[in-house]
N, C-alpha and C positions, 0 to 999 in steps of 0.2 A: 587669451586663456581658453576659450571656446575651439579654437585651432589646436591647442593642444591636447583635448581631450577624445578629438574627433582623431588624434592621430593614434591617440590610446587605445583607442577603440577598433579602430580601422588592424592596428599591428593586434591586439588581439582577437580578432574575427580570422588573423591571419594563422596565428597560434592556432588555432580549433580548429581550422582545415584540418581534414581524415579524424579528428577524433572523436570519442564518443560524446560528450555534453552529459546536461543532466537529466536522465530518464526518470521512470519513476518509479525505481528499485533507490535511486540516489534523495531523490526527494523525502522520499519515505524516510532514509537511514536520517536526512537531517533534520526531521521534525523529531525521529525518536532521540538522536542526539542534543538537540534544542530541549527538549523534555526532560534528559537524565542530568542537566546544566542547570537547570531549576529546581529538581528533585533536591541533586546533590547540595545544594544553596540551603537548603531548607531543613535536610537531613544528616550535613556536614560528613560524610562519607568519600574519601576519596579513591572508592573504588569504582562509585557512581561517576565520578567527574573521569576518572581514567576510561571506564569504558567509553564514555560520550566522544571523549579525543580519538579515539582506537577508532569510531564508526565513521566521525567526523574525517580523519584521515584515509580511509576505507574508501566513504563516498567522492573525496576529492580524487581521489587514484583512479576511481573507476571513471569519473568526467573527463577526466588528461587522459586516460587510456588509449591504446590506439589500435587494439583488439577490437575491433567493432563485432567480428561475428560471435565470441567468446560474449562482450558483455551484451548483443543481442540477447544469445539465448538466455544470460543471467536475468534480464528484463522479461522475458517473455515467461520465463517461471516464476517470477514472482508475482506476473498480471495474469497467468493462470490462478495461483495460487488465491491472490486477492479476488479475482469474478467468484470461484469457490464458495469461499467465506462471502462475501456478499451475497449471494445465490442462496445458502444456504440461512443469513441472515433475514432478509428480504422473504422468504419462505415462511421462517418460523412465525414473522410479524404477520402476515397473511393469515397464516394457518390459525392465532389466537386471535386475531380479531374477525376470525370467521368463527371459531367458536364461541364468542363473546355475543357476537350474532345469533347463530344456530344454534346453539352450544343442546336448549334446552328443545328444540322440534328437531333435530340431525343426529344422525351418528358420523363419525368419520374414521376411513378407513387408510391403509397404504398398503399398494402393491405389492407383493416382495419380490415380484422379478423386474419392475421398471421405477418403484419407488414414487408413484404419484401418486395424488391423496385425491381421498374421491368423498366427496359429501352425498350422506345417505340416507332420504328421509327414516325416521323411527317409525318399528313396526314393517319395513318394506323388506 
């Protein structure tokens, strides 16, 4: 039994030769997939459960794909996309727990041509 599943495996490592696997434009689609499979459960809506299949079949397509430099660049905009939002998350939480801090001895200010925030004592 062991032999046989070492063959399964072996013939599909064989299969994913040149293709793309799962990045994480693909991961992402099936946690939100996983998500609207639950929602739907809960909300009884089968528009919910249809879309989930649509992403779910989406993200499968793009792992079998054999486009590497097409889903490259798909992957590399959505990990632009996501540093962004992180970036810009990870900011705001700084930014108020720096106010929470200084809130009442600081002023705080932003750039408008490079957008950095500068803490200023009050009064200066």
């Amino acid at each position: 039994m062991k032999k046989a599943f070492e063959n399964l495996a072996r013939k599909f490592q064989q299969f994913m030769i040149g293709r793309n696997g799962f990045d994480d434009l693909a991961r992402f689609g099936m946690v939100i997939a996983f998500l609207l499979l639950i929602a739907s459960l809960f909300v009884l809506r089968d528009t919910l459960y249809i879309a989930a299949i649509v992403i779910l079949v989406y993200c499968y397509w793009r792992a079998f794909s054999k486009s590497l430099s097409k889903r490259y660049k798909e992957n590399r905009a959505f990990c632009d996309f996501k540093r962004k939002l992180t970036r810009i998350y990870s900011g705001l939480k700084q930014r108020f727990a720096a106010r929470k801090t200084y809130g009442k001895t600081h002023r705080f200010y932003t750039c408008t041509k490079c957008g950095q925030m500068i803490r200023v004592p009050k009064g200066q």
